[in-house]
N, C-alpha and C positions, 0 to 999 in steps of 0.2 A: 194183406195188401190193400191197398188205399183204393176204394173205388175211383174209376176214371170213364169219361164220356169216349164214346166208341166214335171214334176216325171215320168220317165221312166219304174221303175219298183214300186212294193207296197211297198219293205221296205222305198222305197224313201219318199212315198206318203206318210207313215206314219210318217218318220221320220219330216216331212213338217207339218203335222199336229199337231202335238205334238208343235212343234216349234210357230207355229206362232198361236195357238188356244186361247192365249189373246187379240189377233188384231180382232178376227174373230166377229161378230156381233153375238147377241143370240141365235138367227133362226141358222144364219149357225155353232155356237156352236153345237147348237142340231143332227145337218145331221154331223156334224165331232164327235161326241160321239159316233154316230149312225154306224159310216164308221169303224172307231175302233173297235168297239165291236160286230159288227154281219155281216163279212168281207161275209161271203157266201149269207147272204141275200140280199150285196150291187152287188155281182156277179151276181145272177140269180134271182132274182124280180125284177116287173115292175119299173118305174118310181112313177108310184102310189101306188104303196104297202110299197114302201120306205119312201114316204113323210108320209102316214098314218102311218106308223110305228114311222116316226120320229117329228108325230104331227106337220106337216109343209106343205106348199103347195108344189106340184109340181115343181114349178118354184125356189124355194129357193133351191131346190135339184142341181136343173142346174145352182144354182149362186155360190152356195160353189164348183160345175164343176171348173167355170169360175175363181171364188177366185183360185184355187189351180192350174190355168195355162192350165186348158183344153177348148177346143173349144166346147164343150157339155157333158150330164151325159153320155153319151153311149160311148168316148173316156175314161172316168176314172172308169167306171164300164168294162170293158175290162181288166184292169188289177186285177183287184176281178177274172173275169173268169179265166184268165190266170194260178194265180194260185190254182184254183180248178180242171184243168187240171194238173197241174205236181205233187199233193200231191192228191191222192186217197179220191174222195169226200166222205162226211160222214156230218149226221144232227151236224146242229151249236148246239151250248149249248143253245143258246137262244130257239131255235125250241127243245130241247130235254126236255128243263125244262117249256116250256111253255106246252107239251103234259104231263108231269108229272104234273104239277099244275091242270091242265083239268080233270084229274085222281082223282087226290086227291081233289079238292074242290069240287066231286060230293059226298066226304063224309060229313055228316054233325057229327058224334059224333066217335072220333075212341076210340078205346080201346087201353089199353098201348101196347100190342104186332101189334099190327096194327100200331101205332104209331111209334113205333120205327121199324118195315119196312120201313116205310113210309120216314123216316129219314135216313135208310141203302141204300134206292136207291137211294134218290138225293145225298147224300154223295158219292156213286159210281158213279153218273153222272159227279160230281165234279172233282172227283180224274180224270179220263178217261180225261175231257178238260185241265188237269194239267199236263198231259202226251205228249198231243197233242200241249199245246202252250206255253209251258215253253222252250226256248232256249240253246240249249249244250253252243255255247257261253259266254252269260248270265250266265248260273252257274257257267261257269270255271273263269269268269271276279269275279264274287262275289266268290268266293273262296279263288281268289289272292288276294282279298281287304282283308278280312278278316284274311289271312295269313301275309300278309306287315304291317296290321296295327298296331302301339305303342301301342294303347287301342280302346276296340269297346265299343261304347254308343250306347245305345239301348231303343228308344220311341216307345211306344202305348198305346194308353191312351183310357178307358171305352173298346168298345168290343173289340179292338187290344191287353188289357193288356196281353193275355194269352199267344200269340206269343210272345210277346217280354218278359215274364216274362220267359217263357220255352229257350229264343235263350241263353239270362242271364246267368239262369242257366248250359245248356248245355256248352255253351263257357267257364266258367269257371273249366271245368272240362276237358279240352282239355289243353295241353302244357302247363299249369297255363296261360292262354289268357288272358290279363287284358280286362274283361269285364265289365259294370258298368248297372245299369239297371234304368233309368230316370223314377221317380216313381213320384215324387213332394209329395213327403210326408215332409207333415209340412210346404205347399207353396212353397218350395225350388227349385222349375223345374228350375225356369230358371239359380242358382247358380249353379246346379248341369250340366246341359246342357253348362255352360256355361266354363267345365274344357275341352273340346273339342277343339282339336287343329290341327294345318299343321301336318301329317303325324297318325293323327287318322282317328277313322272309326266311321260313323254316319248309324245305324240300324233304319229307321223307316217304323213305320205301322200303316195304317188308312184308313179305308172304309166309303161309307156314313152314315152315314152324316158324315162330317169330320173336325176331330180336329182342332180347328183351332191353336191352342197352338202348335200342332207336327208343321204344316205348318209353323210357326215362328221359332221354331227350328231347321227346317231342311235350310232356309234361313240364320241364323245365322251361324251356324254348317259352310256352304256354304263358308261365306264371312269369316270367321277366315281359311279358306285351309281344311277343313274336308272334306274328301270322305263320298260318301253318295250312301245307298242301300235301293231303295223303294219298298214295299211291298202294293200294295193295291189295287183297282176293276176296275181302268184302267189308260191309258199312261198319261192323262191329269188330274189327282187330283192333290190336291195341293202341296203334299208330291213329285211326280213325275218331276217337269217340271227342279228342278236342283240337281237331281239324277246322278249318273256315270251309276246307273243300276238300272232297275226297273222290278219287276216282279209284273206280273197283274191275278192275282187270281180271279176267281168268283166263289165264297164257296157256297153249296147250303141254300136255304130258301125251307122249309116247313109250310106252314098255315102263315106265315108272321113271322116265326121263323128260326132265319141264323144261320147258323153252321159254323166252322172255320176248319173241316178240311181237307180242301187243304191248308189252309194256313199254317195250323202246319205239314201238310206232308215235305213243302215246307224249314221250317225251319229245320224239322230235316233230310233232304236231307242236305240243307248248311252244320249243326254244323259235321255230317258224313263223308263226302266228307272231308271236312279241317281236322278232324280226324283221317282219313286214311292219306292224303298228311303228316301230322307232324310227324305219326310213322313211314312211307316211308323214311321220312329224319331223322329221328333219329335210325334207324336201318344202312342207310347208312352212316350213322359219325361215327358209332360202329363199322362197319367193315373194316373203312379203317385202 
């Protein structure tokens, strides 16, 4: 592997990892999924907590170090602390839903109103890490996409359809958006995927397991000039790697049953926001 200069700060680090996470061998796959998604656990747990965590040995922790241009794990877990010093520390989501899961799987039989507690709190867990790690940038970036664009195309396919059935919806009831919603009804995805063009907007969403069908659409969508905006459970899925933007939601599961919504808060944050900005500017052409 190609020597490379070691990332100065975390967004670098991540920015780096995302980038080169196909070059990376399986093992150090696992410790870069791992670094991505439980940023506070890579900050303040041991060497060993990290590898068991990331079902990996010790040593493979310090090779993905070295892959990513550090001299050892304790130079690139430094900048994990770093930033848990300048943003007021607080349990990662991974440690809040793993004490909620602790909780919950010492019931063995709930009752419906027990149950649907049980689904209003991790929903609250949900929402709260959506608050904390969704980016001002990011939305304002997804917002002018969605504003610029000719026409927005919009995939999710099996558990994504409801996001993308509702963005569908919603968009089309804004400004008259030409919106389209990639359904493959009647086999037709990819004709229908395929009217996507330079100066459109490509919507996709997929969590694991993941579609592979989106992942080929959002490739294509790609190579014909379409902007593209990912929605899914972290920076390196397959829908993410040639994205303009990506937001990484993690929706809760209860009893090994996922719920979607942060991710529907998250779309109808988008379809809001573009909806205020259109009547902002058509209020302003009225009064000049």
């Amino acid at each position: 592997m190609t020597p490379v200069a070691a990332p100065k700060d975390l967004e670098r680090l991540r920015a780096d990892i995302v980038r080169r996470y196909e070059e990376l061998s399986p093992r150090l796959q696992q410790v870069a999924q791992f670094a991505l998604d439980h940023p506070n656990d890579m900050g303040l747990q041991t060497l060993a907590v990290i590898a068991e965590r990331c079902n990996v040995q010790p040593s493979t922790v310090v090779r993905f170090a070295k892959a990513m241009g550090y001299e050892g794990a304790s130079d690139m877990q430094k900048l994990f602390r770093d930033e848990l010093l300048t943003f007021a520390p607080s349990p990662s989501y991974a440690d809040r839903i793993r004490q909620f899961d602790d909780r919950s799987g010492a019931v063995d039989v709930l009752a419906p109103q027990e149950l649907l507690q049980e689904f209003a709190d991790a929903n609250i867990i949900a929402l709260e890490h959506l608050k904390g790690s969704i980016r001002k940038a990011d939305l304002e970036k997804a917002v002018a996409l969605i504003r610029e664009a000719a026409a927005v195309y919009i995939i999710g396919l099996r558990r994504s359809f409801p996001v993308a059935s509702y963005l569908a919806y919603a968009l089309r009831h804004v400004d008259e958006k030409r919106a389209y919603l990639l359904d493959g009804v009647a086999g037709m995805l990819a004709e229908q995927s395929g009217m996507a063009r330079q100066n459109d907007l490509l919507i996709a969403i997929s969590f694991r397991p993941y579609a592979a069908e989106t992942a080929e659409i959002v490739a294509q969508a790609r190579a014909r000039g379409a902007r593209i905006i990912a929605i899914s459970d972290t920076r390196v899925s397959p829908i993410a790697r040639d994205a303009d933007v990506v937001f990484e939601t993690k929706d809760a599961e209860v009893l090994q049953f996922r719920s979607l919504t942060a991710s529907l808060c998250l779309a109808q944050a988008l379809v809001v926001s573009y909806a205020f900005q259109s009547e902002r500017r058509a209020s302003k052409g009225k009064s000049r």
